[in-house]
mmCIF file of the N, C-alpha and C atoms, coordinates in Angstrom:
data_MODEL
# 
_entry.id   MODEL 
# 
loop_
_atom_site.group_PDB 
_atom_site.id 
_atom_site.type_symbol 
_atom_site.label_atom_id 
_atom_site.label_alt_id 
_atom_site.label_comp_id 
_atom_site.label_asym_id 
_atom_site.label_entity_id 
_atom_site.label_seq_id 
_atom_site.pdbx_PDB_ins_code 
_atom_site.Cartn_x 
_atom_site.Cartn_y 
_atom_site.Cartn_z 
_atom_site.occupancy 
_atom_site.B_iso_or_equiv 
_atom_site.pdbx_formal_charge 
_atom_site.auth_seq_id 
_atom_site.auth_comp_id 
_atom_site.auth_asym_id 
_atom_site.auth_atom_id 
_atom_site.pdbx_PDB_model_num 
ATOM 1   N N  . UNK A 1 1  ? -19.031 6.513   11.901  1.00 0.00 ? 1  UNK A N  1 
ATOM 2   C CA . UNK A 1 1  ? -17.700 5.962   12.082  1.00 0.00 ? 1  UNK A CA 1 
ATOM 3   C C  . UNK A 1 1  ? -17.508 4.815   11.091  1.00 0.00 ? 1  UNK A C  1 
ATOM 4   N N  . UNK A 1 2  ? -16.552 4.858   10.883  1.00 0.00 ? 2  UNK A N  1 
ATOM 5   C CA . UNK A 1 2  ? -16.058 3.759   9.532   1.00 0.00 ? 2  UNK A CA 1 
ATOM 6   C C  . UNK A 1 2  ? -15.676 2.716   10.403  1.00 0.00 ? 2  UNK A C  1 
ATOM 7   N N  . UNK A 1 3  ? -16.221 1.387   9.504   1.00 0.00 ? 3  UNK A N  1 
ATOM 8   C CA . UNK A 1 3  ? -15.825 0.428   10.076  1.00 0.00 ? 3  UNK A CA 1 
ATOM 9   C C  . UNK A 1 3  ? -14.328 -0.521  9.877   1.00 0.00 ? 3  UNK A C  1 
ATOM 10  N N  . UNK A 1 4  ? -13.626 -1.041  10.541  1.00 0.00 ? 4  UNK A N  1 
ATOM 11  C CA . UNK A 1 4  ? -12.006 -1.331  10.533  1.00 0.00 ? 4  UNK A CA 1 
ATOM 12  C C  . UNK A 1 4  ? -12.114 -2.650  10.359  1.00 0.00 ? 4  UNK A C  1 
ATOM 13  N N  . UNK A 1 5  ? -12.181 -3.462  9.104   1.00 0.00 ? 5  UNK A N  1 
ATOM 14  C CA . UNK A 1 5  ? -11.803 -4.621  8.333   1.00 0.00 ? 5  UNK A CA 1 
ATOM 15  C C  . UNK A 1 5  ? -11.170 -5.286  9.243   1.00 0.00 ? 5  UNK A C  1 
ATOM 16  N N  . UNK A 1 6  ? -11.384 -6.970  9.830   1.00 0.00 ? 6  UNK A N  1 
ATOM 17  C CA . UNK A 1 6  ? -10.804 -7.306  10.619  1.00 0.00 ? 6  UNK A CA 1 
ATOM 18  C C  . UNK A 1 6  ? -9.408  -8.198  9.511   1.00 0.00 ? 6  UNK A C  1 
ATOM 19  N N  . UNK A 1 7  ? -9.614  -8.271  8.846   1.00 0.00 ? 7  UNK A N  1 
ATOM 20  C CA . UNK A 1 7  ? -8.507  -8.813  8.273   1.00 0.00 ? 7  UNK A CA 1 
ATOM 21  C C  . UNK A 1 7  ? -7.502  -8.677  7.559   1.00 0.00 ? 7  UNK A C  1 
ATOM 22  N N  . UNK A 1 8  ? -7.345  -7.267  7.767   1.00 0.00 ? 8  UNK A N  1 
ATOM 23  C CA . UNK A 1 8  ? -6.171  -6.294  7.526   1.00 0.00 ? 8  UNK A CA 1 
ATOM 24  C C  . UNK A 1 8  ? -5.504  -6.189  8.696   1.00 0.00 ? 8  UNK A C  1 
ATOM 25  N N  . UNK A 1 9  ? -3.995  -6.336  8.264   1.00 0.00 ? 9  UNK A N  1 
ATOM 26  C CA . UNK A 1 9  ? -2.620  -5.551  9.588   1.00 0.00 ? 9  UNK A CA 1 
ATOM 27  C C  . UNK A 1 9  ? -2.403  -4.460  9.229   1.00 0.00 ? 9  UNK A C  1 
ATOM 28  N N  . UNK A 1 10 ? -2.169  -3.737  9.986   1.00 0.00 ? 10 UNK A N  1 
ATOM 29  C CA . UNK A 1 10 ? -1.802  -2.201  10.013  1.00 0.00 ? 10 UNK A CA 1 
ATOM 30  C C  . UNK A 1 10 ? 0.035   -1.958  10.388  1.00 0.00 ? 10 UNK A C  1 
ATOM 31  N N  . UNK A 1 11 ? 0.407   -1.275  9.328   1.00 0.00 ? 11 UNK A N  1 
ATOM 32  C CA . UNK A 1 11 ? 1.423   -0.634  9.338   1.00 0.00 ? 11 UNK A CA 1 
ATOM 33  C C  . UNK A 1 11 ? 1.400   1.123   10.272  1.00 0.00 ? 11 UNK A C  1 
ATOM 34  N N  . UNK A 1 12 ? 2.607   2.044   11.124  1.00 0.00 ? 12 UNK A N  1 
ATOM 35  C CA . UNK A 1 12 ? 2.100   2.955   11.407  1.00 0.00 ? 12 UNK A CA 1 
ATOM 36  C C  . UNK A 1 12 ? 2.110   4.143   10.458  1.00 0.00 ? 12 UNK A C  1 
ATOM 37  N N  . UNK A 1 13 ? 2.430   3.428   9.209   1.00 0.00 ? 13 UNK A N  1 
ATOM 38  C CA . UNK A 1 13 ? 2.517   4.689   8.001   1.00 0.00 ? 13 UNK A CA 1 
ATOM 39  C C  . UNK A 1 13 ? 1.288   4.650   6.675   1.00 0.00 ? 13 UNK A C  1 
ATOM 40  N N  . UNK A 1 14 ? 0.312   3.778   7.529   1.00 0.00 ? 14 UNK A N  1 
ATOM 41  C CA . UNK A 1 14 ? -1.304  3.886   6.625   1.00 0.00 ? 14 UNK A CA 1 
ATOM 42  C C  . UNK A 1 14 ? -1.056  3.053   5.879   1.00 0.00 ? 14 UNK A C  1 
ATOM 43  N N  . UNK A 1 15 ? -0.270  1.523   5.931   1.00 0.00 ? 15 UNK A N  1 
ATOM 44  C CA . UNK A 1 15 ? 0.014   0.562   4.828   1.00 0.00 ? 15 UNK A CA 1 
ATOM 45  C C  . UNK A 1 15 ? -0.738  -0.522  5.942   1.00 0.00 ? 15 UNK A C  1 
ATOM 46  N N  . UNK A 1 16 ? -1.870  -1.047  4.642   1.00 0.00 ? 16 UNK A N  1 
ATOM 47  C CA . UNK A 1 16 ? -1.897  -2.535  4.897   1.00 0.00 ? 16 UNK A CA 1 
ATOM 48  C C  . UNK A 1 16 ? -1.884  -3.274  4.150   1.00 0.00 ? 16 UNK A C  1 
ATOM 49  N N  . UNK A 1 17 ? -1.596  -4.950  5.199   1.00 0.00 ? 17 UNK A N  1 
ATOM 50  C CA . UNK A 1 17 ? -1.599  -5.945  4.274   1.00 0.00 ? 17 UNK A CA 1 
ATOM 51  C C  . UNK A 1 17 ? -2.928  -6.840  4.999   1.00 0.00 ? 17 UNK A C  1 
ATOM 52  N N  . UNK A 1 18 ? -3.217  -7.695  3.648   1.00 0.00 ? 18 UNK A N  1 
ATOM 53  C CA . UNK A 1 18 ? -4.188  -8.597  3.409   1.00 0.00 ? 18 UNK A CA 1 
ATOM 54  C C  . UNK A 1 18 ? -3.445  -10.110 3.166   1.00 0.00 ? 18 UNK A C  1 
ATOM 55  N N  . UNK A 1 19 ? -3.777  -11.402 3.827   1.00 0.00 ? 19 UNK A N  1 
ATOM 56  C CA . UNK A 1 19 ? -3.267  -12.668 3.592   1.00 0.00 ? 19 UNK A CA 1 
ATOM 57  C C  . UNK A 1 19 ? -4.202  -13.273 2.909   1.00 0.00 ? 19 UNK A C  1 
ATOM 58  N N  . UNK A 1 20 ? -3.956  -13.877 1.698   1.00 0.00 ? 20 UNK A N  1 
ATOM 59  C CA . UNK A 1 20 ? -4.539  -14.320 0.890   1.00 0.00 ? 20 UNK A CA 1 
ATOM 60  C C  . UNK A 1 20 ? -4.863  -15.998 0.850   1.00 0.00 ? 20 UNK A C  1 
ATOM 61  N N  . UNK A 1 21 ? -5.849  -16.734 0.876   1.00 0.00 ? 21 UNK A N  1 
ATOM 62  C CA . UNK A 1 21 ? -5.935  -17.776 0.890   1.00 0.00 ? 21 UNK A CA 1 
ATOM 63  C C  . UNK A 1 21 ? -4.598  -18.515 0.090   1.00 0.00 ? 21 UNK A C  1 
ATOM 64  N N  . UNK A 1 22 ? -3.985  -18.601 -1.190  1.00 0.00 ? 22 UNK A N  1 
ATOM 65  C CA . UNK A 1 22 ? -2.543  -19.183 -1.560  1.00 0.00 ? 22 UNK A CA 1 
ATOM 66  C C  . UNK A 1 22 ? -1.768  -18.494 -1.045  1.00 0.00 ? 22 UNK A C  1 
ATOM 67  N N  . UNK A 1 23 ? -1.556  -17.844 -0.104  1.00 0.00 ? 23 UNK A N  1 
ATOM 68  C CA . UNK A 1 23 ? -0.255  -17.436 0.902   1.00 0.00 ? 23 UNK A CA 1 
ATOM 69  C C  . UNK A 1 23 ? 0.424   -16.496 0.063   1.00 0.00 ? 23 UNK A C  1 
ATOM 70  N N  . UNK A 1 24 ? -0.390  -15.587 -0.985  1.00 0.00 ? 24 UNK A N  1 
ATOM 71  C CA . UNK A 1 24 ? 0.512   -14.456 -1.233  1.00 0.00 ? 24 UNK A CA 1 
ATOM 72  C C  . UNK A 1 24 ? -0.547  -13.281 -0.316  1.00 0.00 ? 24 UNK A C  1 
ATOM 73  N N  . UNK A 1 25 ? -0.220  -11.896 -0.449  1.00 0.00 ? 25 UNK A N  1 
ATOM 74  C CA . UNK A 1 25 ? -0.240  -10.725 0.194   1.00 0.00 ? 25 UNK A CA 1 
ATOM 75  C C  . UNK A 1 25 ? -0.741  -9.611  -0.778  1.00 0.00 ? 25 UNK A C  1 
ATOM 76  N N  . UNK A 1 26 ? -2.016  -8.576  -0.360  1.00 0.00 ? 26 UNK A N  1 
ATOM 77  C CA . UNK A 1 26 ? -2.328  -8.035  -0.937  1.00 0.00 ? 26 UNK A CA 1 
ATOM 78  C C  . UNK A 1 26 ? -2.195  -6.131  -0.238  1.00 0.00 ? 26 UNK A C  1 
ATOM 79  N N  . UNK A 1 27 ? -1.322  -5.504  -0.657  1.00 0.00 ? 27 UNK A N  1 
ATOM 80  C CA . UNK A 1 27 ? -0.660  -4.339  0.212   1.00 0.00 ? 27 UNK A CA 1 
ATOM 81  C C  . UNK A 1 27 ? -1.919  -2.921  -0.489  1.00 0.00 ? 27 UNK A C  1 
ATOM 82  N N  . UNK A 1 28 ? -2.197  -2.296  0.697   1.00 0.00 ? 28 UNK A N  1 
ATOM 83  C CA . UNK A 1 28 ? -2.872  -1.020  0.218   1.00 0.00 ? 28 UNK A CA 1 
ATOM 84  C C  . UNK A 1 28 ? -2.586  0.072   0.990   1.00 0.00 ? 28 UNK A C  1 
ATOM 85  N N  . UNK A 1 29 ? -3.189  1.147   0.898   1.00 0.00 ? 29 UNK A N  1 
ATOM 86  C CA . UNK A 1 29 ? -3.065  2.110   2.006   1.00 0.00 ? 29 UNK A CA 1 
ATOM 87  C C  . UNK A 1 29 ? -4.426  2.666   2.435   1.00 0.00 ? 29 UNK A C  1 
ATOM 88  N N  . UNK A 1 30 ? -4.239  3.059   4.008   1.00 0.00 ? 30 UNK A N  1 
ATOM 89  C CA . UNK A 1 30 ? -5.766  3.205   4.476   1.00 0.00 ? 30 UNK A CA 1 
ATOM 90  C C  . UNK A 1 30 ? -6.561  4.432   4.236   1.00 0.00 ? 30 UNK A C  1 
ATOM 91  N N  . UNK A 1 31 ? -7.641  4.656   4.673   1.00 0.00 ? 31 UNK A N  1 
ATOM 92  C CA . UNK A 1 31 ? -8.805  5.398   4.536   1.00 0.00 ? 31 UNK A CA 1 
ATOM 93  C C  . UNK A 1 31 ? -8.335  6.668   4.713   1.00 0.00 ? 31 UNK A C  1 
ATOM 94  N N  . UNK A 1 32 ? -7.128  6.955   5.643   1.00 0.00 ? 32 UNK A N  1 
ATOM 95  C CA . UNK A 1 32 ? -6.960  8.167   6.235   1.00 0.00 ? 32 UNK A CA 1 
ATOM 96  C C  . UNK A 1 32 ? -6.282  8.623   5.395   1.00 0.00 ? 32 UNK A C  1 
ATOM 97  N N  . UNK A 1 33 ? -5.108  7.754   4.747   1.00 0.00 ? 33 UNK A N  1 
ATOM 98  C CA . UNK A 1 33 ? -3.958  7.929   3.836   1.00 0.00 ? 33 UNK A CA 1 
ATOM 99  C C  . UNK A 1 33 ? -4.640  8.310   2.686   1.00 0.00 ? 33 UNK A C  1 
ATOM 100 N N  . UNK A 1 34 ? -5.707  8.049   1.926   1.00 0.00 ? 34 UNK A N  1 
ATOM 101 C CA . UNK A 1 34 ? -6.549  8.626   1.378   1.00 0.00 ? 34 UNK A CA 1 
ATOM 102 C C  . UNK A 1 34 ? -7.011  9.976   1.156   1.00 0.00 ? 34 UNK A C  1 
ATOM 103 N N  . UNK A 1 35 ? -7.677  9.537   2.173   1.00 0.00 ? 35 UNK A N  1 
ATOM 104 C CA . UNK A 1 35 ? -8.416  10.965  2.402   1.00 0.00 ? 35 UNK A CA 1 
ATOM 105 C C  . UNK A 1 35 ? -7.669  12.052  2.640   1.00 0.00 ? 35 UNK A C  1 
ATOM 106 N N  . UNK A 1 36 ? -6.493  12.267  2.944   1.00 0.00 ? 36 UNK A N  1 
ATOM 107 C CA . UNK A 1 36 ? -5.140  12.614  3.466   1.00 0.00 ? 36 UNK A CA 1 
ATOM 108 C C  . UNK A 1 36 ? -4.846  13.280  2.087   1.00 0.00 ? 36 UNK A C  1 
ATOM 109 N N  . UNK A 1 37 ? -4.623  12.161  0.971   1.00 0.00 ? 37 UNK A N  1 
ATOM 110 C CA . UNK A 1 37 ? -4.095  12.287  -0.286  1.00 0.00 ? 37 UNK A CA 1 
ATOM 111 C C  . UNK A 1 37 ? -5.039  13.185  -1.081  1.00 0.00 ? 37 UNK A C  1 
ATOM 112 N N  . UNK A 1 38 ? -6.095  13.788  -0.721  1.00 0.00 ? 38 UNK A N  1 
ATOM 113 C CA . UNK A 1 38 ? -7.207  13.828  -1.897  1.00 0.00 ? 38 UNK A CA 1 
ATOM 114 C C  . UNK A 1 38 ? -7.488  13.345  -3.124  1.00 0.00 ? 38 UNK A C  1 
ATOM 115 N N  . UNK A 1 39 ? -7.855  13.791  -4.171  1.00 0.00 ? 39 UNK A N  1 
ATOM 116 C CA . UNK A 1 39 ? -8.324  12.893  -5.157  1.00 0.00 ? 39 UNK A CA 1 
ATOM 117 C C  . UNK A 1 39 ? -6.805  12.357  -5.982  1.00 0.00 ? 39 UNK A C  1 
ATOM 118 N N  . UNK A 1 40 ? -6.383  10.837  -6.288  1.00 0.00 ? 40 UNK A N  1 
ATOM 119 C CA . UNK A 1 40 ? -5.719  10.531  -7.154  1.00 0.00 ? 40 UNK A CA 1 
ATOM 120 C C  . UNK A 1 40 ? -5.660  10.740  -8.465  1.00 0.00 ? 40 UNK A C  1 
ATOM 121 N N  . UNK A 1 41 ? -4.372  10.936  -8.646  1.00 0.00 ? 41 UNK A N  1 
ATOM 122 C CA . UNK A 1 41 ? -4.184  11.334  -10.572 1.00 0.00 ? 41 UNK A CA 1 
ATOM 123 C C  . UNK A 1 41 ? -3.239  9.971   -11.717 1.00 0.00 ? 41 UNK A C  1 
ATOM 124 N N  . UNK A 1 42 ? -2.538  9.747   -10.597 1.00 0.00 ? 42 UNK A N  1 
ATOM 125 C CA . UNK A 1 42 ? -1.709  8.441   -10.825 1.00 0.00 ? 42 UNK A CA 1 
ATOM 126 C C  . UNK A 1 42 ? -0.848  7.733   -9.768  1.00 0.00 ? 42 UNK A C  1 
ATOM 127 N N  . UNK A 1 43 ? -1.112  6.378   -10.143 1.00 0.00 ? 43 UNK A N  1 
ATOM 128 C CA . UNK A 1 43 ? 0.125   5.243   -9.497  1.00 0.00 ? 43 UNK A CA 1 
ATOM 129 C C  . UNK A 1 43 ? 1.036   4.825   -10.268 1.00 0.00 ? 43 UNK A C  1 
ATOM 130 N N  . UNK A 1 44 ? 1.845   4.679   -9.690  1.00 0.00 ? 44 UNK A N  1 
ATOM 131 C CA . UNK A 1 44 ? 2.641   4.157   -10.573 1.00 0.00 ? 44 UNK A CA 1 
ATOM 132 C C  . UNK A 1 44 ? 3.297   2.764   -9.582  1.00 0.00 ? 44 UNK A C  1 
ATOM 133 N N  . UNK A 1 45 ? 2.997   1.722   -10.459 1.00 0.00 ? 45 UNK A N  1 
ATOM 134 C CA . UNK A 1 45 ? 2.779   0.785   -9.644  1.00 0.00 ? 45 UNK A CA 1 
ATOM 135 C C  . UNK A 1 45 ? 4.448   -0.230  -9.919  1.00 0.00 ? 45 UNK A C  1 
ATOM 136 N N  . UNK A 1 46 ? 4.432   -1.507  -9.172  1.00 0.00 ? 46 UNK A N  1 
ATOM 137 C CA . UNK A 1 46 ? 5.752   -1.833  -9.336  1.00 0.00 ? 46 UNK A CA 1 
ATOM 138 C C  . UNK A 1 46 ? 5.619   -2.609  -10.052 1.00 0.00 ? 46 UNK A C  1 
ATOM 139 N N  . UNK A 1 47 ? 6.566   -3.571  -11.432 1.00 0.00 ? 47 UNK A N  1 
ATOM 140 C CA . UNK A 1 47 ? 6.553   -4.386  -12.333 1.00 0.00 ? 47 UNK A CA 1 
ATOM 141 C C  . UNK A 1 47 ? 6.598   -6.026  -11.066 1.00 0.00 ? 47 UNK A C  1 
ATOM 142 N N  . UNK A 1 48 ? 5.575   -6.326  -12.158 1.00 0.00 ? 48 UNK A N  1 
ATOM 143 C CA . UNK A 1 48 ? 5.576   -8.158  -11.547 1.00 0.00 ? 48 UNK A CA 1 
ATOM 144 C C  . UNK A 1 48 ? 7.022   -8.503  -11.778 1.00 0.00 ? 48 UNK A C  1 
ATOM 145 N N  . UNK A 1 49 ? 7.221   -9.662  -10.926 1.00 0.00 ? 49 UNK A N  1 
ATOM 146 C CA . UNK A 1 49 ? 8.187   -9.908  -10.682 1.00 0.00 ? 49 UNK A CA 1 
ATOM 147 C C  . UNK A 1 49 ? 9.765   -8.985  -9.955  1.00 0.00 ? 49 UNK A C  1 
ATOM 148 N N  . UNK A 1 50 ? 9.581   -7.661  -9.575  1.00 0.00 ? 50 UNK A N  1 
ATOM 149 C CA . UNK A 1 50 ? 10.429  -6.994  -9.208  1.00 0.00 ? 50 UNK A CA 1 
ATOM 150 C C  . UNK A 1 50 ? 10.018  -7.188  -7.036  1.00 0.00 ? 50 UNK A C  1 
ATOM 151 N N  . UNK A 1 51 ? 11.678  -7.639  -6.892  1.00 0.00 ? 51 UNK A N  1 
ATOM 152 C CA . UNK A 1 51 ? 11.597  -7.602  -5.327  1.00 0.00 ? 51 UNK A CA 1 
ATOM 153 C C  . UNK A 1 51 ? 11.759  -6.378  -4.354  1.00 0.00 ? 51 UNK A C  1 
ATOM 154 N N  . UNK A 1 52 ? 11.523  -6.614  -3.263  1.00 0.00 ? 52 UNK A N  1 
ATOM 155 C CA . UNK A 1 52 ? 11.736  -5.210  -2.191  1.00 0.00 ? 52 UNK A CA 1 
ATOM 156 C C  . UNK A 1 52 ? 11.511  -5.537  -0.987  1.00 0.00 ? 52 UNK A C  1 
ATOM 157 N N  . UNK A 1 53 ? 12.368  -5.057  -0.335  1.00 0.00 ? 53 UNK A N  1 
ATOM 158 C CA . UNK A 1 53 ? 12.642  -5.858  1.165   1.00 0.00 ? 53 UNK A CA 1 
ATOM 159 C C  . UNK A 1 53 ? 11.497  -4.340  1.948   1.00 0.00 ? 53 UNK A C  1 
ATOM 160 N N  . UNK A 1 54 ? 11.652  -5.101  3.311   1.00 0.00 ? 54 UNK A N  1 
ATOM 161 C CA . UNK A 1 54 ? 10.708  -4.057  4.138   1.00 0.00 ? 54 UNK A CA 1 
ATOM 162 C C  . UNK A 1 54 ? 11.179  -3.073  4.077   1.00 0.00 ? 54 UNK A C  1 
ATOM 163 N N  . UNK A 1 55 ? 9.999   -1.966  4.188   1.00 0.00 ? 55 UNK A N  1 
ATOM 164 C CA . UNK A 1 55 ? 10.488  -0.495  4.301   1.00 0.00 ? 55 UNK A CA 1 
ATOM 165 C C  . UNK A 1 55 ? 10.745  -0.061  2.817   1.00 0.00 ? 55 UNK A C  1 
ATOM 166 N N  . UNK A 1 56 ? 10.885  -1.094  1.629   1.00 0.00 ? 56 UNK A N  1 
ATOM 167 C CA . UNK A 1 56 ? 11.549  0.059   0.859   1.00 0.00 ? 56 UNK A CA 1 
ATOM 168 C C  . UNK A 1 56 ? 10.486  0.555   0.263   1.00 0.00 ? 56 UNK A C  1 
ATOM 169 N N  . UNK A 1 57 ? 10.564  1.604   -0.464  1.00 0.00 ? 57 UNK A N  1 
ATOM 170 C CA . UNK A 1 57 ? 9.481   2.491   -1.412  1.00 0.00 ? 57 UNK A CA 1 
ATOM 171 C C  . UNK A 1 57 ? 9.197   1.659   -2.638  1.00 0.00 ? 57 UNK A C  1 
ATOM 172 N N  . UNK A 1 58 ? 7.967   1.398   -2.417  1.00 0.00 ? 58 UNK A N  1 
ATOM 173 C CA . UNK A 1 58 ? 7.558   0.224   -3.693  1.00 0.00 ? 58 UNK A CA 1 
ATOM 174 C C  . UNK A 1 58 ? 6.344   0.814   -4.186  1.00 0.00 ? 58 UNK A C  1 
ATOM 175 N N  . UNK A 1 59 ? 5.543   1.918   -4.217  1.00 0.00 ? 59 UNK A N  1 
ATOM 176 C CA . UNK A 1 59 ? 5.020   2.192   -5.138  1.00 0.00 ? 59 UNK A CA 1 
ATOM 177 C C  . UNK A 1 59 ? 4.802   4.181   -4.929  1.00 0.00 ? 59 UNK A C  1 
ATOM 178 N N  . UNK A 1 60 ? 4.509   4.788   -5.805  1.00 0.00 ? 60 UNK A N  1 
ATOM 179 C CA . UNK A 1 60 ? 4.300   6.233   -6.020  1.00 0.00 ? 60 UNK A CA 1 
ATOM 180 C C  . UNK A 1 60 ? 3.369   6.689   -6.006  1.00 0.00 ? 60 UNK A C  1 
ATOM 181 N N  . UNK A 1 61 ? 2.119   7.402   -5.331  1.00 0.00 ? 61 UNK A N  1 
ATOM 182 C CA . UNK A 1 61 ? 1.215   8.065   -5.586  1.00 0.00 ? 61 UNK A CA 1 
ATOM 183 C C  . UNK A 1 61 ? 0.873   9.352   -5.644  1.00 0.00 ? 61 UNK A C  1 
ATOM 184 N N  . UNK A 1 62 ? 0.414   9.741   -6.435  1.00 0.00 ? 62 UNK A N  1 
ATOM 185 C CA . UNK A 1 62 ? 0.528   11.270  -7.172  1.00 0.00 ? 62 UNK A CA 1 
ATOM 186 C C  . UNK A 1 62 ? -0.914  11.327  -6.894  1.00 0.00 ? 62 UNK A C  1 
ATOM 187 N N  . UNK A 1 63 ? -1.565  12.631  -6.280  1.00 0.00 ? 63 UNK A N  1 
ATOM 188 C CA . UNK A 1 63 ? -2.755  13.300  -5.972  1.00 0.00 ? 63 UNK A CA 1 
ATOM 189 C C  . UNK A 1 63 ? -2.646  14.532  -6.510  1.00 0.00 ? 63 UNK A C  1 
ATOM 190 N N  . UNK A 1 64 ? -4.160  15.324  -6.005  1.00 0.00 ? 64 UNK A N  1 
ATOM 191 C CA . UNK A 1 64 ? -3.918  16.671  -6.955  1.00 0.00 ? 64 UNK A CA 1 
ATOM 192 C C  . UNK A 1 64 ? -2.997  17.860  -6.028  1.00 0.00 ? 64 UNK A C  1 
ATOM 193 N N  . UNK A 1 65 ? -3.191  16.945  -4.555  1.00 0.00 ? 65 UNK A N  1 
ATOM 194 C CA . UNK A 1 65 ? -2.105  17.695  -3.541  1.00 0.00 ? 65 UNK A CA 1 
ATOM 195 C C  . UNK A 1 65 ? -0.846  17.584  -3.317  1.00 0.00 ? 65 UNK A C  1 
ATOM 196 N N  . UNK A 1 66 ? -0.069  16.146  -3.759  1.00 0.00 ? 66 UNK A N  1 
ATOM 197 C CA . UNK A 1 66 ? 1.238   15.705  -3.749  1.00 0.00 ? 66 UNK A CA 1 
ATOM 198 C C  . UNK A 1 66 ? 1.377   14.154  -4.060  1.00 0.00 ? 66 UNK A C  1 
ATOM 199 N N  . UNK A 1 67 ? 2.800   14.122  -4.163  1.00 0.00 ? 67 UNK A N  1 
ATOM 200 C CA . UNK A 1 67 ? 3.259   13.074  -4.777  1.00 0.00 ? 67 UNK A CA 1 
ATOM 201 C C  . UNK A 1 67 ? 3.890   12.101  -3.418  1.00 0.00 ? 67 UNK A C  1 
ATOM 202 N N  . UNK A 1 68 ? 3.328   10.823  -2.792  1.00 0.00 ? 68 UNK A N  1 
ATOM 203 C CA . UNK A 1 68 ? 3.969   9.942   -1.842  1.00 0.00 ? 68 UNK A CA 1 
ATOM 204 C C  . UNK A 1 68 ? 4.419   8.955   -2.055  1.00 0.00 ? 68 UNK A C  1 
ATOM 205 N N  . UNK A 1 69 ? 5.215   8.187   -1.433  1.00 0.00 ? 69 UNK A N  1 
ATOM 206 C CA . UNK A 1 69 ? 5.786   6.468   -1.469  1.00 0.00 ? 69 UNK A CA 1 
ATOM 207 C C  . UNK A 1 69 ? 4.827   5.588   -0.869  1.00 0.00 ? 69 UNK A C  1 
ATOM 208 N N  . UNK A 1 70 ? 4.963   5.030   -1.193  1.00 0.00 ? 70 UNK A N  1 
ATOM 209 C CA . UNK A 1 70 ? 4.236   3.528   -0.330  1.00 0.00 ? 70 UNK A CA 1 
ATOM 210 C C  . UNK A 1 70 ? 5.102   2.739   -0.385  1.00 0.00 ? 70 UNK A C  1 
ATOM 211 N N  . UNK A 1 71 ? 5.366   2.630   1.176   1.00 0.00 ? 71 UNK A N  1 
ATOM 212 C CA . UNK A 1 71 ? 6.435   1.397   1.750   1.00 0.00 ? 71 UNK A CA 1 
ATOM 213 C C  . UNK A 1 71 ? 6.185   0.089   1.917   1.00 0.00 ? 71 UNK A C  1 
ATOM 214 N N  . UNK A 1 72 ? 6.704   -0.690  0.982   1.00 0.00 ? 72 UNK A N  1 
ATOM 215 C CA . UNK A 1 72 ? 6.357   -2.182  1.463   1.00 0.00 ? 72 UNK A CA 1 
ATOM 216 C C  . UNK A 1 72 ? 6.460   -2.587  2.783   1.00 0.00 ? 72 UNK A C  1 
ATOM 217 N N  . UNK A 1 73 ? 5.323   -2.995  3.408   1.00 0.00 ? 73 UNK A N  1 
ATOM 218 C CA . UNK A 1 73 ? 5.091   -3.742  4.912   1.00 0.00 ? 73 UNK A CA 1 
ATOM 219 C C  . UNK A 1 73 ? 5.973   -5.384  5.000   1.00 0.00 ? 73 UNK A C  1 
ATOM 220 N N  . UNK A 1 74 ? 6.322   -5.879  4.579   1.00 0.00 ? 74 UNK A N  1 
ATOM 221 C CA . UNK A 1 74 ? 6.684   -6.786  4.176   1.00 0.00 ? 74 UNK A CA 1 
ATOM 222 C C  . UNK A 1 74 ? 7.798   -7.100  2.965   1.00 0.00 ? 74 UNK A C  1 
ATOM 223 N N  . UNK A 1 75 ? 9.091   -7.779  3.139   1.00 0.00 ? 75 UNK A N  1 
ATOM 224 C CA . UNK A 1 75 ? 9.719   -8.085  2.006   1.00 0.00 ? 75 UNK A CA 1 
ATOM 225 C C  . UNK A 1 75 ? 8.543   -9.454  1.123   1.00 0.00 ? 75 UNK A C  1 
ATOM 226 N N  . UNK A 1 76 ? 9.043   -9.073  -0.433  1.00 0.00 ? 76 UNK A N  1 
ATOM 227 C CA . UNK A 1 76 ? 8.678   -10.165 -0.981  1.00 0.00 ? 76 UNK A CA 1 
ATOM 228 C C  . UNK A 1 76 ? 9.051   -9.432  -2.756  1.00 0.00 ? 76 UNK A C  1 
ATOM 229 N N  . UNK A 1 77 ? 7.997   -10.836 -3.848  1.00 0.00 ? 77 UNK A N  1 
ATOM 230 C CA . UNK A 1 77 ? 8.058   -10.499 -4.917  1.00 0.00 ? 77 UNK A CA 1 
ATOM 231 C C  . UNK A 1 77 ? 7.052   -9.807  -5.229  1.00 0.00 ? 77 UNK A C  1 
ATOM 232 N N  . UNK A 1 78 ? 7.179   -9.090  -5.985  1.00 0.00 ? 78 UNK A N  1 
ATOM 233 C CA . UNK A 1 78 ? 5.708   -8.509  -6.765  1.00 0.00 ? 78 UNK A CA 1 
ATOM 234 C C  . UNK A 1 78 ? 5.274   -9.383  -7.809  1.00 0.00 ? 78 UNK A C  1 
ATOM 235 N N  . UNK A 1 79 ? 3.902   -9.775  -7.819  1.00 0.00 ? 79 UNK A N  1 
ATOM 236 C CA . UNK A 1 79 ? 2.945   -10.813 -9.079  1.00 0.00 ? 79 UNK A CA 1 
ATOM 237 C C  . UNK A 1 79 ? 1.803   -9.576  -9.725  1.00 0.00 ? 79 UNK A C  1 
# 
């Protein structure tokens, strides 16, 4: 059994976030969402400085099985 990082929040769409000692946020997606995805081919990630309120689709991931969104858990800026 895999062990569950206590310092990650969980989103119910396999998004988490991480709080960072300077109070910014570090967003990923989980183990299942992964494994889910099979092997990655590309991200396509969001430009620093571009904003996005909760929920919206802030980044793209392309596997060799399909192409998904990743929803920002959180509004903010991207760094």
């Amino acid at each position: 059994m895999s062990e569950v990082p206590q310092n990650l929040r969980y989103t119910s769409d396999h998004e988490w976030v991480r709080l960072e000692d300077d109070g910014s946020v570090v967003v990923g997606i989980t183990d299942h969402a992964q494994e889910a995805l099979g092997e990655l081919v590309y991200v396509e990630a969001p430009e620093a400085g571009q904003e996005y309120g909760k929920g919206d689709a802030c980044v793209v991931v392309e596997s060799v099985k399909a192409a998904s969104d990743v929803y920002a858990p959180i509004g903010g800026e991207c760094t």
